[in-house]
N, C-alpha and C positions, 0 to 999 in steps of 0.2 A: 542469739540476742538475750540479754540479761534482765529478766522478769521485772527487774526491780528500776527498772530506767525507764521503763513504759509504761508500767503499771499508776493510773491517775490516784488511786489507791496508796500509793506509796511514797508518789513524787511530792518536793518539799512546796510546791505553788507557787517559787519565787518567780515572779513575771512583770519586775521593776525595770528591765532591760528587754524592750522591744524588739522583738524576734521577725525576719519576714516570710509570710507563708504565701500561698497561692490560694486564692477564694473561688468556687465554682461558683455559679448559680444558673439555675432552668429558669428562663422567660419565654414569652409565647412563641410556638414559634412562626418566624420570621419578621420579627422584629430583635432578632440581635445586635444588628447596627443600632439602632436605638437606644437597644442598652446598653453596651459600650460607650454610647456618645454622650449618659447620662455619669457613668463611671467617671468619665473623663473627666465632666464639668463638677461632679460634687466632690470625687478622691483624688483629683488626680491621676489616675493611673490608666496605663493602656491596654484595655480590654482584651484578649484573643478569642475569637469566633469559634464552636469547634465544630468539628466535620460532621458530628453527631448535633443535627438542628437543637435549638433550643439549648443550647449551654453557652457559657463563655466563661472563661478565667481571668482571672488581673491578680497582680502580687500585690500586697498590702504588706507596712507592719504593723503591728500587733496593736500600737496608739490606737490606726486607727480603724481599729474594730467597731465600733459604735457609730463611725457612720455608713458601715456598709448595710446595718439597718433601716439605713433611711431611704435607702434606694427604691423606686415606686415601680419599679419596668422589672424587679425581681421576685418570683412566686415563691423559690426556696432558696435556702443559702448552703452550702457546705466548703468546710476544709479539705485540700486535698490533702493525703498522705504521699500519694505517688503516681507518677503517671507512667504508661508506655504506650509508645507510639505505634510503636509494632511488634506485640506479645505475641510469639510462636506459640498457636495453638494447634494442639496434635491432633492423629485424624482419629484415635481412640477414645473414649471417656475415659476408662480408667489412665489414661496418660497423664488426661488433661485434670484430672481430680487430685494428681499426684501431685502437678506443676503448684493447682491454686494452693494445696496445703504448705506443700514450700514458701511461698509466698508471701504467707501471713507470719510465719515465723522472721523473715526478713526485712519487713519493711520499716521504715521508718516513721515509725507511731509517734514520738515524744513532741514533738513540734506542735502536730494536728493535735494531741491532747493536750497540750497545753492552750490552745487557742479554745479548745472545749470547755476547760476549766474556766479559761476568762469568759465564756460566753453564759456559764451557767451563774456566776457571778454576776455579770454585768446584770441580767434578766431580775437578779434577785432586787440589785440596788435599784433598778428602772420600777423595779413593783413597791419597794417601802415607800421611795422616793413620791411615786402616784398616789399612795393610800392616803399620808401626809400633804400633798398638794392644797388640799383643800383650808386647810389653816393657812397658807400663805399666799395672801393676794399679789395678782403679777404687776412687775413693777411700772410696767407701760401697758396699759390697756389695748392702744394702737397699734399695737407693735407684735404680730403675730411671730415675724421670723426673728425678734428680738430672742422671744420665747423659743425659740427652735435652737439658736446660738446655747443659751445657756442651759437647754436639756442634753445639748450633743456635748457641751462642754463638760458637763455632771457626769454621765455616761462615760464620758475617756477617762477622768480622774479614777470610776468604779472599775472601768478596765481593765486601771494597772492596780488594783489592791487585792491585796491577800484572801482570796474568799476562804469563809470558814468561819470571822471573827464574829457574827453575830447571827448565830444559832443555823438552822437547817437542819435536814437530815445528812449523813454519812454518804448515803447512796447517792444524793446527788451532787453533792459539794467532790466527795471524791475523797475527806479530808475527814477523820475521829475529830470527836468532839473533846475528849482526852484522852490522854496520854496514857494507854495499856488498855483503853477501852477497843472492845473486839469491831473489826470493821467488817460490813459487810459487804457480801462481793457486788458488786453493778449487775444492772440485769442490761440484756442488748438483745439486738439483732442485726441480721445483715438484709439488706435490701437488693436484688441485684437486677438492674435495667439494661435489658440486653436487644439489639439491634444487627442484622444479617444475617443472610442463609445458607453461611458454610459451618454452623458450630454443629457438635456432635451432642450436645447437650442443652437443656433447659432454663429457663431464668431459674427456677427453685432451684431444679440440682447445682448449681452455680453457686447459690446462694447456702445452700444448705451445708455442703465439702467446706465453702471457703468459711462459712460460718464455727463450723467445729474444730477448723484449725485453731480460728480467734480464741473460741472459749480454751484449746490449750494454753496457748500463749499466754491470756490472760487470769486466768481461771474464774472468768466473769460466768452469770447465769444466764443462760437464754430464755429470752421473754418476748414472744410477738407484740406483744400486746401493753404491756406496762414498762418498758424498756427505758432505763436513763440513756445510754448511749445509743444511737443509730447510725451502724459501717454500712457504706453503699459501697457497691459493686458494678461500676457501669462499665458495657461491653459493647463498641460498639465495631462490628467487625473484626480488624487485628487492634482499636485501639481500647487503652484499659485505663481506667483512672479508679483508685480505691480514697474513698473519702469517707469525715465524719461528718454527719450532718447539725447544721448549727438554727434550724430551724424545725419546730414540731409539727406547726400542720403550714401551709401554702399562702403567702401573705396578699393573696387576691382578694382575700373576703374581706380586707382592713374595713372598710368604710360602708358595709353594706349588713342591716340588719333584717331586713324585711325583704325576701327573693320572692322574683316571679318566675315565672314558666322557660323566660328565655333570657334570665340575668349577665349581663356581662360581667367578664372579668375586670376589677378596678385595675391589673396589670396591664389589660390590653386597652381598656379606655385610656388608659396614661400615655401609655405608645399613639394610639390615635393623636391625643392633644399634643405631641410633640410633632407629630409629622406639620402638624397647622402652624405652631411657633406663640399662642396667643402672646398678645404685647399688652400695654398698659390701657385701659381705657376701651379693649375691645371687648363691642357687641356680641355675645355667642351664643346661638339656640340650637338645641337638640329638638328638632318636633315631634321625636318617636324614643323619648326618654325610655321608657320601661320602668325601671326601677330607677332612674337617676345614677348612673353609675358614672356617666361621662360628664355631667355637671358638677356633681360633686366634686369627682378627683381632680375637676379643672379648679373649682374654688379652693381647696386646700394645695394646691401647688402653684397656682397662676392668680392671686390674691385681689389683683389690681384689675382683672379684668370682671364684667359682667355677664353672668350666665343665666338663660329662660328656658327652662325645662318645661315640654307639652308633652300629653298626650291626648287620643281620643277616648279612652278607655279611663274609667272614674280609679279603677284599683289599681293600675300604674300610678295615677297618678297620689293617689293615695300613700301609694306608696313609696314613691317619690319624695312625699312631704316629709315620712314617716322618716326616711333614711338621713334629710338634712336636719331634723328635727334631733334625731337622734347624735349626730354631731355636735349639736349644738349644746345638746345638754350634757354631753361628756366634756364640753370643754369650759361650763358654768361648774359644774363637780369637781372641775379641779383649778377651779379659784379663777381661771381664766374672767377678765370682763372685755376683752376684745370684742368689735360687731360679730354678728354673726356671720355667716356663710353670704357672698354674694349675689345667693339665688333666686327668682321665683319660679312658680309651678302653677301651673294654670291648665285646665282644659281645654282642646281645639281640633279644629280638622285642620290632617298637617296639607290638603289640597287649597283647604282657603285659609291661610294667617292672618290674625288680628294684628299684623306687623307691617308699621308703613314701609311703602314703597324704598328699597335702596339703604336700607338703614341699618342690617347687618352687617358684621364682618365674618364671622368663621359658622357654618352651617358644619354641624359635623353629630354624625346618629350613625346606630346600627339598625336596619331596615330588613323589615321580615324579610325570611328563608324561603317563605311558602312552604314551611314545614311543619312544625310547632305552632308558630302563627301565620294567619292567612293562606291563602295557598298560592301557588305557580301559577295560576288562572289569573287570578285577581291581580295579582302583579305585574300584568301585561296593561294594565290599566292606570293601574297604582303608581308605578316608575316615571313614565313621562309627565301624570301632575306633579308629581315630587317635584322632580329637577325642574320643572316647570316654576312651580310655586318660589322653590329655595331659590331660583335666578331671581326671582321679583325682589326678593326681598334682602338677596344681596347687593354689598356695593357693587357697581359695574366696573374692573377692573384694576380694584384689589381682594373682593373679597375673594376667598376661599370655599370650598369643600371637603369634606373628611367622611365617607359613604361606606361602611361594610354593608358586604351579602354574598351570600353565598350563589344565589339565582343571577349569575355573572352573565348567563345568556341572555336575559329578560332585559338587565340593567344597561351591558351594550348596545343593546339594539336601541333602549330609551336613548340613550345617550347620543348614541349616531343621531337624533332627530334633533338634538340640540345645539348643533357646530355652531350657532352664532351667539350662544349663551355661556357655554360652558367648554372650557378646554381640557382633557385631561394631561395631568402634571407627572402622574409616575403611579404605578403599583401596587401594595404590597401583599403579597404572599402567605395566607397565615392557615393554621389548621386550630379549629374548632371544634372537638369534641369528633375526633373524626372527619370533620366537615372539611372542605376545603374551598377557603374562601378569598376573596379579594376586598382591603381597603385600597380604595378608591378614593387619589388626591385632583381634586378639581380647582379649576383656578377661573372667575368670574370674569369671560371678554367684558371690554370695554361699551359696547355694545348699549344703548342705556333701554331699557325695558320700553314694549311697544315697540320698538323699528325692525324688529328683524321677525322674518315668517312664522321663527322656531314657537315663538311668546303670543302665539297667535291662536294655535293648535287648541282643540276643544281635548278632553280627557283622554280622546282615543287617539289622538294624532290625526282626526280628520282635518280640513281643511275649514276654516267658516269664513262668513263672510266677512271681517273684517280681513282676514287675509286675500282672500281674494282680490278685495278692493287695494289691497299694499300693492300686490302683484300688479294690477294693473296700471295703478300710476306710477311701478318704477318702469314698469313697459314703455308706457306712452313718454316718461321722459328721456327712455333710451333713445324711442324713435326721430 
């Protein structure tokens, strides 16, 4: 392969003619359906799932690179360079160290850097672009996705332009600033995430062979640590995908300044609110916010609806305020006069709500582990006022539920005591932090609060007297 065709260093930038590449990106996992299903609805394009959890692909071209930014169910983004499905990997190391060297010298770099080159461009134009915001008031105040339209708009125009023309450095544009001026080489590294237990080798050694091939090839510098480029190396059994990565740190954190002990990802609260669908005009509390991670990502994506973040704890909630507070003032900095965020935050016991009877629509929280917070004891108690509480205060027979935890034994059994309140809808499947947990979609019987035994039950699930007395006069009108 000819140095001079791959090398980002050398290449002329022309990227007026939209190319099409293939986009990875790692979301939580098991919620990849989810993210495909948001692929679909904002790019167009059809997702592919892959057999290594938490990834999917879709082809894009090159135009529209700028909105694969906007996607809220993706934690990183990368280009791919190359994929194989089923890479023969020998039963030696030194075989297999032979193969990845080869490897690097063959693949097909020029595409993926060039999608790199648009991407360190774009980030540059998206940064003048913000610095400036603030001298130009927006042209419709009400109109938040107005504002959305015309920065993805701006963003595709940056896309396709020549980066290099107004200043930078070398190292990262890729591109001298003139003509006979000495370029300096990129620094990089390889990442490589590896998965199954027939390899004869390690993620590093993986990363380290296929790494020094790179630097031949390129004769870039290796840098862990301050690197303009990042090649990933993912392996997962026989299959191999070599990408560059188009994202520096993990887009979870977008909307969260102030963490607590047991912050949720703003990627998985997202997947959360899509499993529910919120619509226009609906009611949605979280009564065990944390940090506000699920109200919030529901006010910036679901606009129309209305979100009431609780908690019992003062520095949740505090911190809750802090984090929509915080949005709000990044979007006053940058001239925005749109309302604010559709939230309130208030403190409460989430077993007794200051919420009238029937009045919500979507109930959706992540509920202690019994690890970090609370423990497994107390959740034996905890679980059937919840579901208990959230039936009251939802509609009977539309409203919904959206429940992580991981204490899936405790929350079952609460649940079994609920069949005249609560139906479960489906599933899903996720890993947290190691953990392995289940969201939990509930859907609100028809049922209307007070008539059936479940909504009767004192904190423990005993029986009290008012049920008792239920029991008896549907006996006696059996008789």
């Amino acid at each position: 392969m000819d140095r001079h065709d791959s090398d980002p260093t050398l290449m002329s930038g022309d990227s007026s003619q939209p190319i099409t590449v293939t986009i990875g990106a790692t979301v939580p996992t098991g919620f990849e359906h989810t993210a495909a299903e948001e692929v679909n609805e904002k790019i167009g394009a059809s997702a592919r799932i892959s057999r290594d959890r938490g990834r999917i692909y879709f082809q894009i071209t090159t135009d529209k690179l700028p909105l694969v930014h906007h996607l809220k169910s993706v934690d990183n983004l990368f280009v791919v360079v190359e994929e194989f499905e089923n890479f023969q990997f020998k039963d030696s190391k030194e075989e297999v160290f032979a193969d990845l060297q080869a490897l690097a010298s063959n693949l097909p770099w020029h595409n993926a850097l060039e999608v790199w080159k648009m991407n360190i461009s774009l980030k540059k134009k998206r940064g003048r672009r913000r610095g400036n915001a603030a001298s130009r008031p927006s042209p419709d105040a009400g109109q938040d996705a107005a504002e959305d339209a015309v920065s993805m708009e701006t963003e595709h125009k940056a896309a396709q332009e020549v980066d290099g023309q107004e200043g930078g450095s070398p190292e990262r544009d890729g591109e001298p600033k003139e003509e006979g001026s000495e370029v300096k080489p990129l620094k990089f590294r390889v990442t490589c995430n590896r998965a199954g237990d027939k390899h004869s080798f390690t993620s590093n050694e993986a990363a380290r062979e296929f790494g020094g091939a790179v630097q031949e090839v390129f004769q870039w510098k290796a840098d862990m640590t301050r690197f303009d480029v990042e090649v990933l190396l993912n392996i997962h059994n026989s299959e191999v995908v070599v990408g560059i990565a188009l994202t520096e740190e993990s887009l979870h954190r977008r909307n969260i300044t102030h963490f607590g002990p047991t912050t949720l990802r703003s990627t998985l609260a997202y997947g959360m609110l899509r499993l529910c669908k919120p619509q226009p005009s609906d009611i949605i509390i979280d009564p065990m916010c944390g940090t506000g991670a699920i109200p919030v990502e529901g006010a910036m994506e679901w606009r129309q609806a209305f979100y009431v973040a609780g908690d019992n704890n003062d520095m949740a909630v505090s911190r809750t305020v802090n984090n929509v507070g915080h949005i709000q003032r990044k979007r006053q900095d940058a001239g925005s006069t749109a309302p604010g965020l559709p939230v309130d935050t208030l403190q409460w016991d989430v077993c007794h709500l200051p919420v009238r009877t029937g009045s919500v629509d979507i109930v959706i929280t992540d509920m202690p582990f019994g690890k970090r917070m609370g423990s497994k004891k107390k959740n034996w108690d905890l679980y059937p006022s919840c579901l208990r509480e959230m039936a009251r205060v939802c509609r009977p027979g539309t409203g919904k539920a959206v429940l992580l935890t991981q204490d899936k034994k405790c929350f079952t059994k609460a649940l079994s005591r609920m069949g005249g309140l609560w139906r479960k809808s489906h599933t899903v499947w996720v890993n947290i932090g190691g953990l392995h947990a289940g969201v939990f979609v509930l859907k609100r019987t028809g049922s209307a609060f007070g008539t059936t035994p479940e909504d009767l039950r004192d904190a423990r699930g005993a029986e009290g007297p008012e049920e008792a007395e239920l029991k008896n006069n549907l006996r006696t009108q059996m008789v």
